[in-house]
N, C-alpha and C positions, 0 to 999 in steps of 0.2 A: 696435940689436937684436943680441941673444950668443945663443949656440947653446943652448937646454935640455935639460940629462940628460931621459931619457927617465920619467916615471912613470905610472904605474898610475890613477891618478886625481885630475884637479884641480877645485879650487871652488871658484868665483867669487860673491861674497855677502855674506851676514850673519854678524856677528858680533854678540856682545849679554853685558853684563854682568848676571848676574840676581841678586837678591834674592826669596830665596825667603821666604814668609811662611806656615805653618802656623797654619790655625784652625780652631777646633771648630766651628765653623759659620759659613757666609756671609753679611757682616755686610746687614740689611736697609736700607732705605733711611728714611735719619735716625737711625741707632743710632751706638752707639758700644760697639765691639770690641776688647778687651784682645787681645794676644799677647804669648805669652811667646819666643819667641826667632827670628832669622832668620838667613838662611845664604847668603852673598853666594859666587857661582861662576860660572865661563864657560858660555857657550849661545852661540845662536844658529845658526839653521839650517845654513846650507852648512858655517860652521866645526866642529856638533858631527857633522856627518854624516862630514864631513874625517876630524875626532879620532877616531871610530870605525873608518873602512876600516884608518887608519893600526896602531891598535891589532891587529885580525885580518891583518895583515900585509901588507897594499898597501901600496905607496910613492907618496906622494900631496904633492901639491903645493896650497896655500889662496893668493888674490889677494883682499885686502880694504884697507880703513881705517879705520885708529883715532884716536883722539885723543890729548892728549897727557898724562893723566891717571895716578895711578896703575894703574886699571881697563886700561889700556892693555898695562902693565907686566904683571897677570894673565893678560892673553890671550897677549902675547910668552913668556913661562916655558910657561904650559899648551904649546903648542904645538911649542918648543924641547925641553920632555918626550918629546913625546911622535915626536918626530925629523921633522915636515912640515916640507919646504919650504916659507918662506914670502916671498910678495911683500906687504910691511907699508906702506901709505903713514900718513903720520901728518899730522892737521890743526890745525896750533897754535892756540893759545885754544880748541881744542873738547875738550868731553866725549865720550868713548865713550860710544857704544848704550846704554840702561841699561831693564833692564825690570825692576820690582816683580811677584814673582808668588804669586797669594791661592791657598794649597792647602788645598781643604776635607776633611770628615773623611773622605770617599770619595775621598780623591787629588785628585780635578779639580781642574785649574787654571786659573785665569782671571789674563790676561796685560796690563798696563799697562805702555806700553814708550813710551819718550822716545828720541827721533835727532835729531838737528843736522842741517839741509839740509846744512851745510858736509863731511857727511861722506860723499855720495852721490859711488860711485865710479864713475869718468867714462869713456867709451869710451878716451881720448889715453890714459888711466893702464895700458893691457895691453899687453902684447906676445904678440903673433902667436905666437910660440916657446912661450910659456909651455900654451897651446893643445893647438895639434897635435901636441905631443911629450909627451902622455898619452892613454892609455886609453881615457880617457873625460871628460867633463867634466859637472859637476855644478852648475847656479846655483837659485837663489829667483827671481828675476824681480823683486826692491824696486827696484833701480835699472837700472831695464830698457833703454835702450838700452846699457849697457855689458854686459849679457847677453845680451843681440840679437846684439852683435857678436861677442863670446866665441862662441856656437851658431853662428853661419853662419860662423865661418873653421872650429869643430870641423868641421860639416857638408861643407865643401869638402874636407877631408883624410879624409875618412870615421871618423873620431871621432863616437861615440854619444852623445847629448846627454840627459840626464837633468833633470828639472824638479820642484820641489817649489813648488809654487804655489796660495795662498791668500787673492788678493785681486786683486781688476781692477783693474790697476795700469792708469793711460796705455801706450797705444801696446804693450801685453802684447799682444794678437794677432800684433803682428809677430815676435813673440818665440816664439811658440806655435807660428808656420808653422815653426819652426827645431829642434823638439822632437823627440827620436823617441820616449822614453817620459818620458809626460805623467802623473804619480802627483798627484793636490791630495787638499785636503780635501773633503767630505762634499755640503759645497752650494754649491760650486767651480762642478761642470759644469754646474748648473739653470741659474747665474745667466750663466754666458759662453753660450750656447746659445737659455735660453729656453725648454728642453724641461723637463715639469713633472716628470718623472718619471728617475730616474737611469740608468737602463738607459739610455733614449730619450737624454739627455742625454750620454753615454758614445759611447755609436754618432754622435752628430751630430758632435763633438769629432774623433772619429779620422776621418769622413768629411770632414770642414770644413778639417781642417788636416793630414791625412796622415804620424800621428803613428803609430810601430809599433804605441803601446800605449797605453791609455788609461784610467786608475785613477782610485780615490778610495777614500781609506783611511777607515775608518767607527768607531776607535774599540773597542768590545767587542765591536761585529757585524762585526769585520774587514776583510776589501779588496775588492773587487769590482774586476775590468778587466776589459777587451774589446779582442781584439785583432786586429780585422776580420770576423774568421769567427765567432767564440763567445766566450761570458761564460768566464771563470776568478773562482773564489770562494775564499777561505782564512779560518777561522774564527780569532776570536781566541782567545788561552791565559787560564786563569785562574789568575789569580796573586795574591798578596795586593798589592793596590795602597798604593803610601806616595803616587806622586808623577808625573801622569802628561806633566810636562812633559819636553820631550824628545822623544815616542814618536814622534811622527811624521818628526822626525829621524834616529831612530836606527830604525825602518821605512828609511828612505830610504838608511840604509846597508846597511843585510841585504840589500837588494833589488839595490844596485849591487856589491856583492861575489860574490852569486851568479850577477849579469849577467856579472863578469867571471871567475868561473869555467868559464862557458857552461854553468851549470844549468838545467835545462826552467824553466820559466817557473812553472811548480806547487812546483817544490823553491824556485823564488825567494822567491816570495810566503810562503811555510811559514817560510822560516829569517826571512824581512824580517817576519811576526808574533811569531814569538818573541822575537826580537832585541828588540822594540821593550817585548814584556810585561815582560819581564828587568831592561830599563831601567826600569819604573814601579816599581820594587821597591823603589829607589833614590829619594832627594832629590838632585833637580835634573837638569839637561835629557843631562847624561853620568854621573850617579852610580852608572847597575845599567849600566853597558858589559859585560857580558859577554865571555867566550873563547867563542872560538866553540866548544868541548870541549862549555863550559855550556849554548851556545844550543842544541847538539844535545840534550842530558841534555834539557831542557824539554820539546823536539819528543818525545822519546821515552817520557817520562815524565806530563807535565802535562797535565792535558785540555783541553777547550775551550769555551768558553762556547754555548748551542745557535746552531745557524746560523741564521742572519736569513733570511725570506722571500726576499731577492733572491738568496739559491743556488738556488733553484729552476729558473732559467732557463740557471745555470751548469755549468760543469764543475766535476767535482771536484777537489780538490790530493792531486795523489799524494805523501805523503811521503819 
């Protein structure tokens, strides 16, 4: 074990080779749908969240693996661009993460993604240093006990533990008890809870597992948390949508950037929606990265799409 320079934010996670595939409409079941071109680029969750802080100026460190491919080779340059420390294990005979993603004429995308068991990063593979001598630490939860352990050494050093999680992985509760801001997807909280309703499902989550904060990003109708006391609500931006892979990645960077500026929790949520509309502007999951110059312009400029029913119950976001 060597001593770690100190950074600003590290992420332990996903990486993912994507192939982006544009069509005019999503193909039905038993058809057959031409396209005419695709766009092969880096993603994947913790690493494009990484590529972003990095970007707006935090000094950030990534812990993942790759295979031994050329797709490998992509993520090592992406990265090395973009100046993150990086801790790279590589797994010979295997392919890198690789996801085919169908962008229809309204952006959406729907995601087909292929991983190697062999490429599931293992608790032995971290060092303790790598940890505690950041910011902050940022995982997915795919290969959850080596994010278990990453959260509960951040935890012991009082390192804030950040979470982007989108499927009940095995053994993710243990992983959950080690969160302090809990941001997932949409029907994330229903299905770990049980509670029908997302409010109710929100509140049980932060009470069940004694997480600061407790989110779920919703898309056009925005973010909804709850952070023991009261609801926080922040409307999404409209923007002309190309692409909206990414968003919830690059959400999850606005949100830890403004954590770590020590912004009210209302400025967080505001910059971590714009940031993420900015990025749908764009083809592929880092293509609209914005400056953060830009992400303001948006905030100040751009409107919002109408607020969803569940602000009713919330507070408002002060800009």
């Amino acid at each position: 074990m060597t001593k770690a320079s100190k950074v600003d934010l590290v992420g332990v996670g996903l990486n993912a080779t994507d192939t982006v595939i544009p069509l005019s409409s999503y193909p039905s079941p038993g058809s057959k749908v031409e396209f005419r071109e695709k766009t092969i680029l880096p993603g994947g969750q913790v690493a494009t969240t990484v590529i972003a802080c990095q970007k707006w100026g935090l000094q950030t460190r990534y812990v993942g693996k790759l295979g031994d491919d050329s797709a490998a080779e992509l993520h090592r340059d992406e990265f090395a661009k973009a100046g993150v420390e990086t801790h790279l294990f590589t797994t010979p005979g295997c392919p890198s993460q690789e996801s085919l993603i169908l962008v229809d004429h309204d952006g959406e995308r729907t995601v087909l993604t292929r991983r190697d068991e062999a490429l599931a990063l293992r608790p032995e593979d971290l060092d303790r240093e790598w940890i505690v001598s950041a910011g902050a630490l940022h995982v997915d939860g795919y290969d959850t006990a080596a994010a278990t352990l990453a959260a509960r050494w951040a935890r012991s050093a009082g390192v804030p533990v950040i979470a982007d999680l989108d499927e009940l992985y095995p053994e993710v509760e243990q992983l959950i008890e080690n969160i302090d801001y809990l941001i997932v997807s949409r029907d994330f909280p229903s299905r770990l809870t049980g509670e029908p309703t997302l409010e109710a499902a929100l509140q049980a989550m932060h009470a069940r597992y004694g997480c600061r904060l407790a989110a779920a990003t919703l898309g056009h109708d925005g973010v909804l948390a709850f952070d023991g006391k009261e609801f926080h609500y922040a409307a999404a931006y409209c923007v002309p949508v190309l692409d909206t892979t990414g968003a919830g990645d690059i959400f999850h960077a606005g949100f830890i950037f403004g954590l770590l500026q020590g912004w009210p929790l209302g400025r967080q949520l505001d910059f971590a929606c714009a940031a993420a509309a900015l990025n749908c502007t764009a083809v592929g999951a880092r293509g609209g990265i914005g400056t953060k110059e830009e992400i303001l312009a948006l905030i100040d400029r751009c409107p919002r799409y109408p607020a969803s029913s569940l602000s009713q119950a919330a507070q408002p976001v002060e800009p």
